[in-house]
Short mmCIF file of the C-alpha atoms (twelve columns), coordinates in Angstrom:
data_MODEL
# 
_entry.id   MODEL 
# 
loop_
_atom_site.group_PDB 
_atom_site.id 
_atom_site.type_symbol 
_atom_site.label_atom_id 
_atom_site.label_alt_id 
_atom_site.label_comp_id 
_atom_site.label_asym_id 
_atom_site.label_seq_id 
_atom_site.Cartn_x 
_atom_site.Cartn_y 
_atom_site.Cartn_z 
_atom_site.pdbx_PDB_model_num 
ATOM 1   C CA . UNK A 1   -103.304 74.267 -119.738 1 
ATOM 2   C CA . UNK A 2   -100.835 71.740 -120.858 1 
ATOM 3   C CA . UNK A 3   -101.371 68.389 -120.775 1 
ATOM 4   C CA . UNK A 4   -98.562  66.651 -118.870 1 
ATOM 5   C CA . UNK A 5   -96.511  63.684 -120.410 1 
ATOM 6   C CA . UNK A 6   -95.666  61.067 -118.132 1 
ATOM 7   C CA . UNK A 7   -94.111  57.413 -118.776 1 
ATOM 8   C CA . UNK A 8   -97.461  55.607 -119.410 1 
ATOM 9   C CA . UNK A 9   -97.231  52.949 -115.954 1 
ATOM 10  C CA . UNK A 10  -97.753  56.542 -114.014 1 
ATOM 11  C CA . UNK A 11  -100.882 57.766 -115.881 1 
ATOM 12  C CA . UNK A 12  -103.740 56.361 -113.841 1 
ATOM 13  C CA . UNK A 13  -102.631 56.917 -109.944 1 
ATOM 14  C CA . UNK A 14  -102.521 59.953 -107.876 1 
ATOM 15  C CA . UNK A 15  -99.870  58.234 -106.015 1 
ATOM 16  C CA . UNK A 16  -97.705  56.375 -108.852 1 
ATOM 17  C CA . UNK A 17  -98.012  59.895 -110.587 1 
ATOM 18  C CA . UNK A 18  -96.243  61.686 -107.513 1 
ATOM 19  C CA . UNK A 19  -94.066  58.869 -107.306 1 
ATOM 20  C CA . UNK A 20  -93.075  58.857 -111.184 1 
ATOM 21  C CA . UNK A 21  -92.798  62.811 -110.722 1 
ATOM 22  C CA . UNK A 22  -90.851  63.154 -107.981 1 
ATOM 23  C CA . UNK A 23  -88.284  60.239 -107.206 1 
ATOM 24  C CA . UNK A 24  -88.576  57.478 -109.742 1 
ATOM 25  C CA . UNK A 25  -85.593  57.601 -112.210 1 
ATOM 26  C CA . UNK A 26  -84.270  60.366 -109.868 1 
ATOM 27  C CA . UNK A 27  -80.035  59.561 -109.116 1 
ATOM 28  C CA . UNK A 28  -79.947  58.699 -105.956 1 
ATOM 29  C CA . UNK A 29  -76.833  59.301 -104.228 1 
ATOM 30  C CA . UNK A 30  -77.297  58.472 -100.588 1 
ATOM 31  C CA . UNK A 31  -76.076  54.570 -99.121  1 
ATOM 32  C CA . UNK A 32  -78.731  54.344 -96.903  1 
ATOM 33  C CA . UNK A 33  -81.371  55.579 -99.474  1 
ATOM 34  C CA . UNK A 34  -79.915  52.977 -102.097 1 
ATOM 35  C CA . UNK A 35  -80.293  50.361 -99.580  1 
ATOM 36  C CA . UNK A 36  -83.692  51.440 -98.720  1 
ATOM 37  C CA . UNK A 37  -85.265  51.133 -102.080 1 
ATOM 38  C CA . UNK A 38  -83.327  47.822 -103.471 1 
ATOM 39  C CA . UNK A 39  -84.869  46.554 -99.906  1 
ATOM 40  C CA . UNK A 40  -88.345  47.905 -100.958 1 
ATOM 41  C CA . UNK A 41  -87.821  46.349 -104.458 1 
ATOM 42  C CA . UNK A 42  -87.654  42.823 -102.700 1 
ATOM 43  C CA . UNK A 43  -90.611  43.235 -101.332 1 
ATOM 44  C CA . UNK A 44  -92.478  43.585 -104.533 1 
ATOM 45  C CA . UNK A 45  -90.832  40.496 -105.935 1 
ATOM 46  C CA . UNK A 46  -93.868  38.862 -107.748 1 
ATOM 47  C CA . UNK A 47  -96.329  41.872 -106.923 1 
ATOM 48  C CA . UNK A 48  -96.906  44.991 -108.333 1 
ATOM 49  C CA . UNK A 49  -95.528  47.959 -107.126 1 
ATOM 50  C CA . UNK A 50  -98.738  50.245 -106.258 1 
ATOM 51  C CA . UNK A 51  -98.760  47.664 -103.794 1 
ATOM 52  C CA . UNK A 52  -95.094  48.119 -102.154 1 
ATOM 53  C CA . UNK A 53  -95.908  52.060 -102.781 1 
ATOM 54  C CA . UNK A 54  -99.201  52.235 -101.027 1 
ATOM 55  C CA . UNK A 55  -97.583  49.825 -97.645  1 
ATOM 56  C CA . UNK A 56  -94.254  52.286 -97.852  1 
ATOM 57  C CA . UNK A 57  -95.101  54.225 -94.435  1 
ATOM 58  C CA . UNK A 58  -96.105  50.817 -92.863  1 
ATOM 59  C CA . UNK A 59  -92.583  49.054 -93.931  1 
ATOM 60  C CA . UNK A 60  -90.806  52.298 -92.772  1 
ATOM 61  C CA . UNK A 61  -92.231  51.942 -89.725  1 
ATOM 62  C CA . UNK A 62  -91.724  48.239 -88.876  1 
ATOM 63  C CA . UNK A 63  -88.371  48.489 -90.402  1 
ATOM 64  C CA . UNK A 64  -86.856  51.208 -88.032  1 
ATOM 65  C CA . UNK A 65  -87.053  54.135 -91.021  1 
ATOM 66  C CA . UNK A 66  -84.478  51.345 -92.942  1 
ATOM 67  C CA . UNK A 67  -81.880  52.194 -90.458  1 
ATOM 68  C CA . UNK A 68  -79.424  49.125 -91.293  1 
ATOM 69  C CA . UNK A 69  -78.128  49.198 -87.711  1 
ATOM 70  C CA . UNK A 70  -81.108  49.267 -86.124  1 
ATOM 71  C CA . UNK A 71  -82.317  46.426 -89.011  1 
ATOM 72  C CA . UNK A 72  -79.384  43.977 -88.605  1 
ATOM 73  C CA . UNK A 73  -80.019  43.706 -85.367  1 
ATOM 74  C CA . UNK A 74  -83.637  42.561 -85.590  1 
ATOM 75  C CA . UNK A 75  -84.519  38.826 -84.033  1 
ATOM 76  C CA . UNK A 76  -86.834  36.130 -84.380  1 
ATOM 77  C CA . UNK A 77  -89.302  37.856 -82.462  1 
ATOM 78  C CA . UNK A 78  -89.470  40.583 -84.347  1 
ATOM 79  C CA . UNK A 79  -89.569  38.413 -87.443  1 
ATOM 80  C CA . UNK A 80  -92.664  37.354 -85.918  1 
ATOM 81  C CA . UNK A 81  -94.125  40.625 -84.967  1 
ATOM 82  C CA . UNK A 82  -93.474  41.355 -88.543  1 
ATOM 83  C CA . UNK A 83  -95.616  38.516 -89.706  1 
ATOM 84  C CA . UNK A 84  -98.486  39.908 -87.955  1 
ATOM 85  C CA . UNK A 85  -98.668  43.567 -89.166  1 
ATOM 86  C CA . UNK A 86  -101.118 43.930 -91.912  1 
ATOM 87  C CA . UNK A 87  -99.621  46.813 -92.746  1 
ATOM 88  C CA . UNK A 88  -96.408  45.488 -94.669  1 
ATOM 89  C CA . UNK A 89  -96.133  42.578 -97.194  1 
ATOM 90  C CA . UNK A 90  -96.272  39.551 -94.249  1 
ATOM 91  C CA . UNK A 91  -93.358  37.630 -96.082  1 
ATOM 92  C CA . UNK A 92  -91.112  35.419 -93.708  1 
ATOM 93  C CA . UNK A 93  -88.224  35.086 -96.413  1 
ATOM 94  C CA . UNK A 94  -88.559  38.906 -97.678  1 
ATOM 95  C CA . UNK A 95  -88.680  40.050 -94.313  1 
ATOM 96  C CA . UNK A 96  -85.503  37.998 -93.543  1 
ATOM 97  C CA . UNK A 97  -83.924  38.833 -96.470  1 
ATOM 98  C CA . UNK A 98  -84.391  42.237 -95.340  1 
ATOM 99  C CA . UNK A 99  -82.687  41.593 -92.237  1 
ATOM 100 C CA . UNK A 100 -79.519  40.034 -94.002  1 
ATOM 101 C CA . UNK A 101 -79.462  43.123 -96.298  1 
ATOM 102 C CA . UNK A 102 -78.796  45.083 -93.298  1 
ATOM 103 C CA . UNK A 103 -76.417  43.154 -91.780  1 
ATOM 104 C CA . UNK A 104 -74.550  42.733 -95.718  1 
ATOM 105 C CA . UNK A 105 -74.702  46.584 -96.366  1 
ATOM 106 C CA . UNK A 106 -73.073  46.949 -92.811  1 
ATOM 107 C CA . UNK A 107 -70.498  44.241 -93.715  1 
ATOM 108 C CA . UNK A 108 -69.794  46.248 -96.637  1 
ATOM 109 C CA . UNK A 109 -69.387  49.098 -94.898  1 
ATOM 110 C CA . UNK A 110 -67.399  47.840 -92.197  1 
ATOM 111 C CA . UNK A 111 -64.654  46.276 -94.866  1 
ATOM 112 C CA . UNK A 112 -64.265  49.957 -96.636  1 
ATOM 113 C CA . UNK A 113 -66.918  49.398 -99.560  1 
ATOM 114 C CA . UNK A 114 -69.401  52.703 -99.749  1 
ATOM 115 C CA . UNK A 115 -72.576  51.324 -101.072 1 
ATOM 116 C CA . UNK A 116 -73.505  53.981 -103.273 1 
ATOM 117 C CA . UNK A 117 -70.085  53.837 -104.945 1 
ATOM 118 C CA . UNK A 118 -70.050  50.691 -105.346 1 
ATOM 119 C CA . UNK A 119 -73.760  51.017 -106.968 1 
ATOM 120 C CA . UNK A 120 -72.426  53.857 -109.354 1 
ATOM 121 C CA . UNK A 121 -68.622  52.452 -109.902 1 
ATOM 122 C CA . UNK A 122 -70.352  49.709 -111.754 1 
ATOM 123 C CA . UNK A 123 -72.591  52.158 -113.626 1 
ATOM 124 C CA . UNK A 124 -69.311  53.507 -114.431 1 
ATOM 125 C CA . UNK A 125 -70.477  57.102 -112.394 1 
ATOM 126 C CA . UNK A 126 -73.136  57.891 -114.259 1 
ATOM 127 C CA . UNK A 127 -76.880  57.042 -115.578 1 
ATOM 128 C CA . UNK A 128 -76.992  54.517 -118.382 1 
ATOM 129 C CA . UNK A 129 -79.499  56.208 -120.594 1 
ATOM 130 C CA . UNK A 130 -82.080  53.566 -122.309 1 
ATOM 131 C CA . UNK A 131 -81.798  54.989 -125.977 1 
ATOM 132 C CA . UNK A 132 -83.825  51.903 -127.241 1 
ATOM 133 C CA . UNK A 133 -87.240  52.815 -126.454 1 
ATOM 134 C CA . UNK A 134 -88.321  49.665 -125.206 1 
ATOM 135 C CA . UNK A 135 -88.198  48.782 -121.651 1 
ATOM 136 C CA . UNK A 136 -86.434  45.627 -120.999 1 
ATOM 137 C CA . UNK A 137 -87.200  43.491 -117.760 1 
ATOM 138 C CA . UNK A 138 -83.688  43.043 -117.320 1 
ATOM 139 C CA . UNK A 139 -80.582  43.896 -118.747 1 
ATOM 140 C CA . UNK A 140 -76.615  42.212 -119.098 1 
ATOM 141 C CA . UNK A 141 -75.934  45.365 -116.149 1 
ATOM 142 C CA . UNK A 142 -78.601  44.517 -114.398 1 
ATOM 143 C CA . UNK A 143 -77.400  40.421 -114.313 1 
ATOM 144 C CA . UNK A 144 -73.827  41.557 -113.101 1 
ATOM 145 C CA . UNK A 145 -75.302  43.771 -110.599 1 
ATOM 146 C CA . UNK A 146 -77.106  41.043 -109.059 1 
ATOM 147 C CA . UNK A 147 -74.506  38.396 -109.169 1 
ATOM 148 C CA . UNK A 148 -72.250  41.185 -107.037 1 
ATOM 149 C CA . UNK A 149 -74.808  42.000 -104.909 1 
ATOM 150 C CA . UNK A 150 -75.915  37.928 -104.008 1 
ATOM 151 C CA . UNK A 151 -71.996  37.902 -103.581 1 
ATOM 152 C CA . UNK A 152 -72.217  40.650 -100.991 1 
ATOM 153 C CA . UNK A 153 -74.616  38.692 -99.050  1 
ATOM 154 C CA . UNK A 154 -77.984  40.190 -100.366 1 
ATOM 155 C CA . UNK A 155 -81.331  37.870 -101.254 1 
ATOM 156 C CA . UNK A 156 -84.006  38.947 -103.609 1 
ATOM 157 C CA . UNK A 157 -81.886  40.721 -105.831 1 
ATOM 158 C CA . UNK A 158 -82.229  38.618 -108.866 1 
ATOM 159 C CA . UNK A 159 -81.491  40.578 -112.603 1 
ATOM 160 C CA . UNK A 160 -85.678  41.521 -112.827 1 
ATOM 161 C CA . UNK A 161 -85.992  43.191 -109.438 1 
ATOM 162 C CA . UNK A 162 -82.331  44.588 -109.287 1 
ATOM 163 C CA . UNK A 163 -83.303  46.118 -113.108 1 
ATOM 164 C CA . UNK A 164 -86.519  47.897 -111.232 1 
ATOM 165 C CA . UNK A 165 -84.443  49.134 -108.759 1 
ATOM 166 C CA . UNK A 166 -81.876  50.483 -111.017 1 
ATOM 167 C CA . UNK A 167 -84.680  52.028 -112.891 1 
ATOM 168 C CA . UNK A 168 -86.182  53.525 -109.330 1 
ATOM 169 C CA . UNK A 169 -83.120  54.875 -108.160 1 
ATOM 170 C CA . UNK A 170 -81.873  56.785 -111.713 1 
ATOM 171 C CA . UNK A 171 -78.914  54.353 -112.203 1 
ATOM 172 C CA . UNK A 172 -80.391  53.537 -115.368 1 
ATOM 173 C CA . UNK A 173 -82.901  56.492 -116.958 1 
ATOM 174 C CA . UNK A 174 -85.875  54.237 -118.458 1 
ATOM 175 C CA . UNK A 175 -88.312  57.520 -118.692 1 
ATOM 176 C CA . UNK A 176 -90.105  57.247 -122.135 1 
ATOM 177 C CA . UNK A 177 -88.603  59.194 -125.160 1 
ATOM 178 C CA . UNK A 178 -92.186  61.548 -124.386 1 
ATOM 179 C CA . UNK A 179 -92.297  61.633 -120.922 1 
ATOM 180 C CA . UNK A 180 -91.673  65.111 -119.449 1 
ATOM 181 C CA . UNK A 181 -88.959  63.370 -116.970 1 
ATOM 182 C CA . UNK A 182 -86.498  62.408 -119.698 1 
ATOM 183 C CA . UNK A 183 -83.172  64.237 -120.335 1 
ATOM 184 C CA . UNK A 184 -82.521  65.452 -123.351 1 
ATOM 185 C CA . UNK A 185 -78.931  64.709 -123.802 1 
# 
């Protein structure tokens, strides 16, 4: 049987392996899905992100399945309720920033500006293919994307996390020249 090939951060996990198999570097299309992951990526802001990957059910949960309406309109009591549950990162100002990224995706929403196309307009509609081999821990792109987003309204989305999410969502297609994942052309 042959051995398969995978980016080398996804060889020693059951779970980073599904994860690198089956949605990271995957386009993702869908607003809400967008949101959900550059959300997600905040969380792991000075972590690692086996960590974010292994509490995903739990923040699902506590965040209302990252429904942005249901989101935006959390209080300070569920801020605190938040702060108890072991099973999510227990960060006040990630779990507010959270909260504002609802309520800034909505805004965008509300004043005519899809989130996904906005995502991919700046991407210019397409993956950015990573034909250096080396994997950068941010990127010019990934700077500009972060300066619109912290424009929009969004917190912990500076160049290094927004460049993971880009990464995690297939905006940018970081898969290593030998991993099975990569396109060809």
């Amino acid at each position: 049987m042959k051995e398969i090939v995978r980016c080398s951060w996804a060889q020693n996990d059951t779970l980073m392996q599904a994860y690198h198999d089956e949605e990271w570097g995957v386009p993702e299309q869908d607003s809400r899905a967008l949101w959900e992951k550059l959300m997600l990526d905040g969380f792991q802001a000075g972590l690692s992100w086996i960590t974010v990957l292994r509490k995903r059910p739990a923040f699902r949960k506590a965040f209302h399945n990252f429904d942005p309406e249901k989101v935006a309109r959390m209080k300070e009591a569920d801020v605190k309720r938040l702060l108890e549950d072991p099973g999510i990162i227990r960060s006040r100002a990630k779990i507010e920033a959270t909260i504002g990224g609802a309520r800034a995706y909505l805004k965008m929403r509300d004043e005519g500006e899809d989130f996904s196309k906005f995502v991919w307009g700046m991407a210019g509609g397409k993956p950015i293919r990573n034909t250096t081999g080396e994997v950068p821990a941010k990127t010019e792109f990934s700077e500009e994307m972060s300066k619109a987003l912290k424009k929009r309204g969004f917190k912990f989305v500076g160049p290094v996390i927004v460049y993971a999410w880009l990464q995690a969502t297939g905006v940018v297609d970081d898969h290593a020249p030998t991993c099975f994942r990569r396109k060809k052309k």
